[in-house]
Phi, psi and omega in degrees: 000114166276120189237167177201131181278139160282171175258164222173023170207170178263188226240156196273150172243148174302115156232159170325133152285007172276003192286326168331318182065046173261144180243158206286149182078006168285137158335146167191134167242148208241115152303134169273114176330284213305348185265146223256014186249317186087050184267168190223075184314152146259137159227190152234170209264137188240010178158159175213166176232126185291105169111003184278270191189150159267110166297125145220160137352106158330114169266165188243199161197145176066343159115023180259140186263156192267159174271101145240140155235216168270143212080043161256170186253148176211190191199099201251149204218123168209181177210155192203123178037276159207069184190158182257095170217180175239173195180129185259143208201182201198128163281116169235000129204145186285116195226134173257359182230145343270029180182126187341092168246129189266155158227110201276115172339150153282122198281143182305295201204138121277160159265168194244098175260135142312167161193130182305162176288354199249012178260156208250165160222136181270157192189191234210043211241124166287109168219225180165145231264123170225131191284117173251033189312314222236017194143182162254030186239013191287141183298155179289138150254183199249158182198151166240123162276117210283271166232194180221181174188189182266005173248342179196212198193141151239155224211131180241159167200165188262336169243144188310152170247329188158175145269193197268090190159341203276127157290122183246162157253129185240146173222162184164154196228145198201143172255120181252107195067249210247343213241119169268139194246197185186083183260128148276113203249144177252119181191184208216141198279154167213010195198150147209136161208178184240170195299163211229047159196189180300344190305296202067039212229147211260107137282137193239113160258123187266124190243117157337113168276144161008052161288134180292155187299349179269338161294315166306317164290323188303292193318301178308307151344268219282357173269285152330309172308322210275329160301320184256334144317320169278004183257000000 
């Protein structure tokens, strides 16, 4: 997934980690001072004790746990509802039983970015549309998705998808942290017009139907990583 955030956040504020509202097994992604790439591990939060210390997961590459130690600087990246944040922490201890863990300084503060419910990210995804005004049994066209947000999507395609109103099913596979998802989406054309070069290819603005609640993370998902990559 090639991706680039439209803007879509607010300006940052200082906050608590307990405003995170994080719960064991949530996604986080954490930076190494030393690393000279900005590289962005996933780990995950396995527990915190407030004003203390922070649990997460060693993180690892390649399923190898990286050589850390204690007193190193790091850069911790989460999302919570509609909001983005960071934070700066210190490995105060390297623990290997009963499975690879860090236990992380407590942050003084984080920062806090909002984010509209309506933001967006742009990107590159092959996937494809099938109009289901009249059944599920009509053939897939191929679409490129421009971007997303948790409320629609815009879409380009080289053959009509429908008109404006006509129910589509969208599919298309993405990756969030480690887990490839595959989501089918339901939603209704609300725009169509056509590119504005030689392509000859139809845009859709789409708007999102009785999405389920694992549908609905994935998309947040797939806004949020791309928001906390960029900060």
């Amino acid at each position: 997934m090639n991706a680039t955030t439209k803007a879509s956040v607010s300006s940052k504020i200082m906050a608590g980690f307990e405003d995170i509202k994080a719960r064991v097994g949530d996604m986080l992604q954490v930076q190494i001072s030393t690393d000279s790439q900005e590289i962005r591990h996933s780990v995950k939060l396995l527990g915190y004790l407030a004003g203390k210390t922070i649990m997460i997961t060693a993180p690892a590459v390649n399923n190898t746990v990286l050589l850390l130690r204690e007193g190193q600087n790091l850069t911790v990246r989460a999302f919570s509802g509609t909001a983005a944040y960071a934070f700066s922490s210190e490995i105060i201890k390297v623990c290997n039983s009963p499975l690879p863990y860090l236990h992380l300084s407590y942050p003084k503060s984080t920062q806090k970015v909002p984010i509209r419910a309506s933001a967006r990210i742009n990107f590159d995804l092959v996937g494809a549309a099938t109009n289901i005004t009249h059944g599920d049994n009509a053939t897939a066209t191929a679409i490129a998705i421009t971007d997303i947000s948790t409320t629609g999507a815009a879409v380009t395609a080289a053959s009509p998808l429908g008109k404006k109103g006509d129910m589509l099913r969208i599919a298309f596979r993405a990756r969030i942290h480690d887990i490839i998802v595959h989501p089918s989406l339901k939603c209704v054309i609300r725009s169509l017009s056509s590119t504005d070069d030689d392509t000859h290819l139809i845009k859709y603005g789409l708007q999102f139907l009785d999405l389920q609640t694992q549908e609905l993370l994935i998309l947040q998902s797939l806004v949020y990583q791309k928001i906390l990559e960029d900060k």
